[in-house]
VEXDREN-2710 file (C-alpha; in Angstrom, 1 decimal):
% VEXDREN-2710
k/r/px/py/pz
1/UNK/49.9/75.0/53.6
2/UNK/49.4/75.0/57.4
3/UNK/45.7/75.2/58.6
4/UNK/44.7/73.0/61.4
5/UNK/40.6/72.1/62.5
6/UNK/39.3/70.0/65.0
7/UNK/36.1/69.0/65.2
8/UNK/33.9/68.3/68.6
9/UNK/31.7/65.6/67.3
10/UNK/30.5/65.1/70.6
11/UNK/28.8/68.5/70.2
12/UNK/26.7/67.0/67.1
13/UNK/24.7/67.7/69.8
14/UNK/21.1/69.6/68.3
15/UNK/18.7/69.9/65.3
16/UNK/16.9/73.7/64.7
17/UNK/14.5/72.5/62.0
18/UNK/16.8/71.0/58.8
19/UNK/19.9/71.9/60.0
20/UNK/22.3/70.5/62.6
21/UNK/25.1/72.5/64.6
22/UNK/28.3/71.5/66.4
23/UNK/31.5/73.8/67.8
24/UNK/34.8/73.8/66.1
25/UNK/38.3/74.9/67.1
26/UNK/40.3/76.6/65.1
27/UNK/44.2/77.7/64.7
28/UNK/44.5/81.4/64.4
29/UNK/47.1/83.7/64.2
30/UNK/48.7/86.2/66.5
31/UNK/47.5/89.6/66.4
32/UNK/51.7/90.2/66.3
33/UNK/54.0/88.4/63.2
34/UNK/57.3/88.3/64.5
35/UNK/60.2/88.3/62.2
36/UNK/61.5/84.8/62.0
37/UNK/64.7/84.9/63.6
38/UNK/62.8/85.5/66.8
39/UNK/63.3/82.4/68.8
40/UNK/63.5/83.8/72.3
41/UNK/61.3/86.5/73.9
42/UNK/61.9/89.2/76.8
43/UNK/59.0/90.0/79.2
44/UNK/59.3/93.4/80.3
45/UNK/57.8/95.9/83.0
46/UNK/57.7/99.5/81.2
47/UNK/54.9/100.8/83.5
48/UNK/54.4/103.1/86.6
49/UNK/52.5/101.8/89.4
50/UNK/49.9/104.2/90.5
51/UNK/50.0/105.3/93.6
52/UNK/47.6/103.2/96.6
53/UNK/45.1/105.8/97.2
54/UNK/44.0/106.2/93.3
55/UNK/41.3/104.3/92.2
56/UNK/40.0/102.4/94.8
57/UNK/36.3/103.2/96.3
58/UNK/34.9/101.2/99.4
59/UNK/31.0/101.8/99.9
60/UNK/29.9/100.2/102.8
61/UNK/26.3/100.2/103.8
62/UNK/25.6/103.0/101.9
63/UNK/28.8/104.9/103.4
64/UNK/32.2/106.0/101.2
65/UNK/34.8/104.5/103.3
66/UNK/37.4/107.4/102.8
67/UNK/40.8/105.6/104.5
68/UNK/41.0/103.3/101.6
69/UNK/44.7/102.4/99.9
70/UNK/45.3/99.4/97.2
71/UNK/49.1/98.6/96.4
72/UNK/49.7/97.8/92.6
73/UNK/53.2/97.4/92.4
74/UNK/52.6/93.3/92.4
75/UNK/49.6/93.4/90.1
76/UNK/52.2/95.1/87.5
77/UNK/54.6/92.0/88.1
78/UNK/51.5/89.6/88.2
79/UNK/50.5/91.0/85.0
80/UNK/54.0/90.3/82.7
81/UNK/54.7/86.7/85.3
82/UNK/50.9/85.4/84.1
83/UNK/51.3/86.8/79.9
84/UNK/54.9/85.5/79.9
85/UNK/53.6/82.0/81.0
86/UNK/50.6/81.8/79.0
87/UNK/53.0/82.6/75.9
88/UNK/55.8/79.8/77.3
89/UNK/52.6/77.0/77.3
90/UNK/51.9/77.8/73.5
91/UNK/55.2/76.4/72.8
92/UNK/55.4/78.9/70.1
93/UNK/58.6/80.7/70.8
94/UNK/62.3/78.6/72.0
95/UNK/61.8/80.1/75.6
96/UNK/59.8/83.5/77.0
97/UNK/62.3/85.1/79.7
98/UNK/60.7/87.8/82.6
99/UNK/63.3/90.6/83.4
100/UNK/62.9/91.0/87.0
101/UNK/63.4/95.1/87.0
102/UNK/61.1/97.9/86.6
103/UNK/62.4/100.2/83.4
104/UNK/60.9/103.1/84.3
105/UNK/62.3/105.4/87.6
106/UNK/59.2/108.4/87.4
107/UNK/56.3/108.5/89.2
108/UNK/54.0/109.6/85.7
109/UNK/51.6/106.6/86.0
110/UNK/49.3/107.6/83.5
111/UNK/51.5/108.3/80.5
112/UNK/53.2/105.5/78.6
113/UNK/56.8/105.5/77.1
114/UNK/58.1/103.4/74.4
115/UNK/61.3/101.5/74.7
116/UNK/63.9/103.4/72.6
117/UNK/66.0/101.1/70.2
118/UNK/68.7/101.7/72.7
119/UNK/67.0/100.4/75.4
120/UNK/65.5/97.6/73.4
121/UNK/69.4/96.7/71.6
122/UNK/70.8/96.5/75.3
123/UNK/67.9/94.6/77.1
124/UNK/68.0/91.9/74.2
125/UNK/71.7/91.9/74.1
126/UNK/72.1/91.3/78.0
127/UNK/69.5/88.6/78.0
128/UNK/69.6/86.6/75.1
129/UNK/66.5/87.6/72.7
130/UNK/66.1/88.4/69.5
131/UNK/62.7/90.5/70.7
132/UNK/61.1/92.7/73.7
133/UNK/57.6/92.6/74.9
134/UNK/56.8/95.6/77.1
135/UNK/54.2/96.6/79.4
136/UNK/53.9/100.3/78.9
137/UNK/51.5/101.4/80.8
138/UNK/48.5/99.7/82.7
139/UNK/46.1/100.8/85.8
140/UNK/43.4/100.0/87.7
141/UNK/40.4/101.1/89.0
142/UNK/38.4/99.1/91.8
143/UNK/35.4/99.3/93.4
144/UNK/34.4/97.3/96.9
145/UNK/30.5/97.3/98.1
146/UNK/28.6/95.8/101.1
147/UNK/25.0/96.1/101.7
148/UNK/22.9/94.2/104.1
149/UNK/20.3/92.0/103.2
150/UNK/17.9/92.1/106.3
151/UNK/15.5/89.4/104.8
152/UNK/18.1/87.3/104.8
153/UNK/20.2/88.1/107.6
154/UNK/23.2/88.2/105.1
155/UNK/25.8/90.5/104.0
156/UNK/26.1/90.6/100.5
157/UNK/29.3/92.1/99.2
158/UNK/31.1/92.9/95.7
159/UNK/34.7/93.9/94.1
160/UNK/35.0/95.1/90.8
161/UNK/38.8/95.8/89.1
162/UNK/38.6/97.4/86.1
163/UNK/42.2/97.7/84.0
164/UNK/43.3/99.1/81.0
165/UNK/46.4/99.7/79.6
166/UNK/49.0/99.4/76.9
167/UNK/51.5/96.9/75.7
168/UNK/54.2/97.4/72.4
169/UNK/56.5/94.4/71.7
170/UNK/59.8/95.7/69.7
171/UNK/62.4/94.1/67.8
172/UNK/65.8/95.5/67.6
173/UNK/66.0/95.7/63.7
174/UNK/63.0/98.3/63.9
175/UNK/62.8/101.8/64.9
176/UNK/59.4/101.7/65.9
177/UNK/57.2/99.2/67.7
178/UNK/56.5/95.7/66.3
179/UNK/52.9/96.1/67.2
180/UNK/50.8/97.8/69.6
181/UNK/48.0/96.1/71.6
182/UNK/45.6/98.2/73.9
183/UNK/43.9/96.5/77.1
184/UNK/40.7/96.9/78.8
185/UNK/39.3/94.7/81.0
186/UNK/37.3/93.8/84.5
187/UNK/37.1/90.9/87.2
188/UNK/34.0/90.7/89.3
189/UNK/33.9/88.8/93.0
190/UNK/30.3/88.4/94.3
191/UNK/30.0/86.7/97.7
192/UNK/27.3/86.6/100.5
193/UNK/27.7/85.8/104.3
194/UNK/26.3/85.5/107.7
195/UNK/28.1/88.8/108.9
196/UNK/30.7/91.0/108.2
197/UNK/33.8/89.1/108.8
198/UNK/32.7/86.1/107.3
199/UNK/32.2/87.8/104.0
200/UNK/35.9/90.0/104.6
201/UNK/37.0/86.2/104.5
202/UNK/35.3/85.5/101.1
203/UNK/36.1/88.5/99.2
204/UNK/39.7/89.1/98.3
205/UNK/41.7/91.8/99.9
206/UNK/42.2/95.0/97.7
207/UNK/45.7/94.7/97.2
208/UNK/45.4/90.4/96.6
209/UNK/42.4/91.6/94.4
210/UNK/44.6/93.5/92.2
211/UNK/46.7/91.1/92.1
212/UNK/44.4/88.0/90.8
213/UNK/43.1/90.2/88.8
214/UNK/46.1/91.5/86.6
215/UNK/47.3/88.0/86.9
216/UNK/44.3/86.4/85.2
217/UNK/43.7/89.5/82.3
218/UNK/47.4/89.1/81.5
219/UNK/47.3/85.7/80.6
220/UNK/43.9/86.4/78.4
221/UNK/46.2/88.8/76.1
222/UNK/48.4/86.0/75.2
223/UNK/46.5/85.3/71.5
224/UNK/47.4/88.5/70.7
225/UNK/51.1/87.6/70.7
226/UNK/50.8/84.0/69.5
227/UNK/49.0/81.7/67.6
228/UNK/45.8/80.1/69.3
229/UNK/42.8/78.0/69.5
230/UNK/39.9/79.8/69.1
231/UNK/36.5/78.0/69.6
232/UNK/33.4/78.9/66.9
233/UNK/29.9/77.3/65.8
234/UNK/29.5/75.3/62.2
235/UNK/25.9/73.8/60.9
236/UNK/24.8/71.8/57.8
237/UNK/21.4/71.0/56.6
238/UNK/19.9/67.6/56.5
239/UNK/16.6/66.3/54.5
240/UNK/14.7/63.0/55.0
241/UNK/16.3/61.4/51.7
242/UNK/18.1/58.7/51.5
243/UNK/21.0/60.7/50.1
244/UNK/20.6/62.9/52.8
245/UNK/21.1/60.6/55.2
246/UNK/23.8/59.1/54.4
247/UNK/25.7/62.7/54.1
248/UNK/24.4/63.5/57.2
249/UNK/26.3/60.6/59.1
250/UNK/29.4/60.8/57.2
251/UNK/29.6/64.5/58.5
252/UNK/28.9/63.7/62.1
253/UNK/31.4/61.1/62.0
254/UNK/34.1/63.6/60.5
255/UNK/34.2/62.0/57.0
256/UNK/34.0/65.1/55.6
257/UNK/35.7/64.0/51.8
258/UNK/32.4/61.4/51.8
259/UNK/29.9/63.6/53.0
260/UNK/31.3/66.5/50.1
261/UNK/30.9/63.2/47.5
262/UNK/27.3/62.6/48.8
263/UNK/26.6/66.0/48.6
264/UNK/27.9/66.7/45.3
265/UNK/25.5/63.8/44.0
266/UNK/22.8/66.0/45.7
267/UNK/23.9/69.1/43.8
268/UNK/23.8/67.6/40.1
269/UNK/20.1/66.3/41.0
270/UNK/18.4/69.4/42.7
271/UNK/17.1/72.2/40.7
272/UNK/15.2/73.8/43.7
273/UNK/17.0/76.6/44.4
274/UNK/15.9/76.6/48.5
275/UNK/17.1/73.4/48.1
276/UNK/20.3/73.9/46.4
277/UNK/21.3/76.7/48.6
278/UNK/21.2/74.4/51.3
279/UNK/23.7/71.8/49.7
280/UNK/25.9/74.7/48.5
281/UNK/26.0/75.5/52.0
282/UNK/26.9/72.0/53.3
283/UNK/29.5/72.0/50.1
284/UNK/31.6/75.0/51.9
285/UNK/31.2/73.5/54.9
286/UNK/32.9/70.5/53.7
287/UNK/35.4/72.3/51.9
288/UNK/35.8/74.2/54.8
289/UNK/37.1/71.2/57.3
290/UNK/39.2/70.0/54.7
291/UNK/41.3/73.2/54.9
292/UNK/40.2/74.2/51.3
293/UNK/39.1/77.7/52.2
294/UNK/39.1/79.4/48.9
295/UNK/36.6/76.4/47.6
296/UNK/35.3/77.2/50.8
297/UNK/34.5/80.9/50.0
298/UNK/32.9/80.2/46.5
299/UNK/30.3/77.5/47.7
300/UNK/29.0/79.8/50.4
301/UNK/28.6/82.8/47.8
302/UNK/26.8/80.8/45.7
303/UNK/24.6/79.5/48.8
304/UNK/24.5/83.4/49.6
305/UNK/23.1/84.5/46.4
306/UNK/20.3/81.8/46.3
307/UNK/19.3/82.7/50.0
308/UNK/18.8/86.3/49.2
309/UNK/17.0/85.4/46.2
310/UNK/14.3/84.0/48.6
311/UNK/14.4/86.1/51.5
312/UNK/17.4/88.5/51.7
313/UNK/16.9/89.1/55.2
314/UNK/15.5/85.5/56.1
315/UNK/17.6/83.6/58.9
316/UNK/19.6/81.5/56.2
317/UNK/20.3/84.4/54.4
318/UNK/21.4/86.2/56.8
319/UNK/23.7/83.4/58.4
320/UNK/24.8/82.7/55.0
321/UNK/26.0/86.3/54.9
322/UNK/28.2/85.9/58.1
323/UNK/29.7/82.6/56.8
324/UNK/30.9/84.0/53.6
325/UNK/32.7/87.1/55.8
326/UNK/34.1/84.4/58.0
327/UNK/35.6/82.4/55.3
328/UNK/37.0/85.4/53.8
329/UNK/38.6/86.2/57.0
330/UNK/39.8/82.4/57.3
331/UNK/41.6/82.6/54.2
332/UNK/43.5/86.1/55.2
333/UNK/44.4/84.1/58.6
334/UNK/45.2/81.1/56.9
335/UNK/48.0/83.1/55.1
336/UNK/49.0/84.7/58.4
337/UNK/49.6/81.7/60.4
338/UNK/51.5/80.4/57.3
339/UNK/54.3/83.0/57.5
340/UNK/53.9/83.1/61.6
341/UNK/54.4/79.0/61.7
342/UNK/57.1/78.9/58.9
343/UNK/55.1/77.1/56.2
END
């Protein structure tokens, strides 16, 4: 089995009360499995650009600036050049290739078209993949607003892009789409200047806003076609015994089989059940880091039940009740990444 943890110690950073909490970082799977065989991916552009007078709205001082145009033909390119690198640095797939031509020849920007398994076939035959990851559809909308600030004797100004769209990555075996991921995001530029010009010179262009913009969502989409880190919060409870102690530093020094000895000891001699929640809970916890989810899962239920026998909706019964849905969840994505890294 194939599950990786790492542990910030560093963070061992804060006590609330009994319990101490530090970060984590976990492997998780792709959103997308991919069939095996896939070793090489194809970055396509499947969508319409829409044309420079939609969606962009200048306000200044109060005004609608009504000669406003914003080109998104390069924030369409940005979009697949930024994903298809952020999915080449996970080092997940042999090599992610761009194809350098739009598909699509209309002018519908708001509809999106899937890649027929002809299309897909051909544009994996010609270059080499085994799948296709298409950008079927995405737009923007963008707001730009400058107010004066007289107390200040500033100009204070703001751009907004908003973007949503669609992507579907295809393999040529299947009829129908691999998966299907929706977008919907926003980038947000505040700046503030002397005058005018000075804050032009701060805030991006619209066109060069678009850009960055699509550039720096497409790359945030890349989990969903890879595995990834993914960053998350862990606690464990400590007491003023001896036993306790010496538990306590074993965990923040990542000597998690020890602490999960120390703690067992704990267990067999504590008939408290506040008490014995607490070390249940520190049992999946150390389970937990060690990869042993199911052992994992079990200790936390058991925490679970005790909690709510004191307080069902207390603050440890109620975190309790999250840890026991995450675990679950970390065993489905344990067996996930399994089949998406080939163990």
């Amino acid at each position: 089995m194939r599950s990786i943890l790492l542990v910030a110690l560093c963070a061992l950073c804060f006590a609330c009360g009994n319990m101490r909490t530090f970060q984590i970082e976990t492997y998780e799977p792709a959103d997308v499995t991919y069939p095996a065989e896939v070793k090489k991916l194809l970055m396509v552009n499947n969508a319409v650009p829409q044309p420079d007078s939609v969606g962009y709205h200048y306000t200044l001082r109060g005004e609608l600036q009504d000669t406003c145009r914003a080109e998104a033909d390069s924030a369409l390119v940005a979009f697949c050049r930024s994903l298809g690198m952020a999915i080449v640095d996970a080092s997940y797939f042999e090599d992610v290739l761009l194809y350098h031509d739009a598909v699509r020849t209309d002018k519908n920007y708001l509809t999106d078209k899937k890649l027929t398994p002809e299309q897909v076939r051909m544009l994996c035959d010609e270059n080499g993949t085994e799948a296709v990851l298409s950008l079927d559809r995405l737009t923007f909308s963008m707001e730009r607003s400058v107010e004066s600030i007289p107390s200040m004797g500033a100009e204070y100004g703001v751009v907004k892009v908003r973007a949503s769209g669609l992507l579907r990555t295809y393999v040529p075996t299947k009829a129908q789409p691999l998966g299907t991921i929706l977008l919907a995001d926003s980038v947000i530029w505040e700046e503030m200047a002397a005058n005018i010009f000075q804050l032009n010179e701060l805030l991006p262009q619209p066109d060069d806003a678009l850009t960055i913009a699509a550039a720096y969502i497409g790359a945030k989409m890349s989990p969903h076609f890879v595995p990834h880190w993914s960053e998350a919060s862990r606690w464990f409870y400590t007491s003023p015994g001896a036993r306790w102690k010496e538990a306590s530093a074993f965990a923040a020094a990542g000597k998690w089989k020890e602490a999960e000895e120390r703690w067992q000891a704990i267990a067999q001699n504590t008939t408290r059940k506040s008490d014995l929640a607490e070390v249940y809970t520190n049992l999946a916890l150390a389970c937990e880091m060690q990869n042993r989810f199911p052992e994992a899962y079990d200790w936390a239920r058991k925490a679970q039940a005790l909690f709510d026998e004191e307080d069902a909706e207390g603050k440890d019964a109620l975190l309790l009740r999250a840890y026991v849905q995450v675990l679950g969840d970390r065993i489905n994505a344990d067996k996930k990444l399994n089949i998406q890294i080939g163990e």
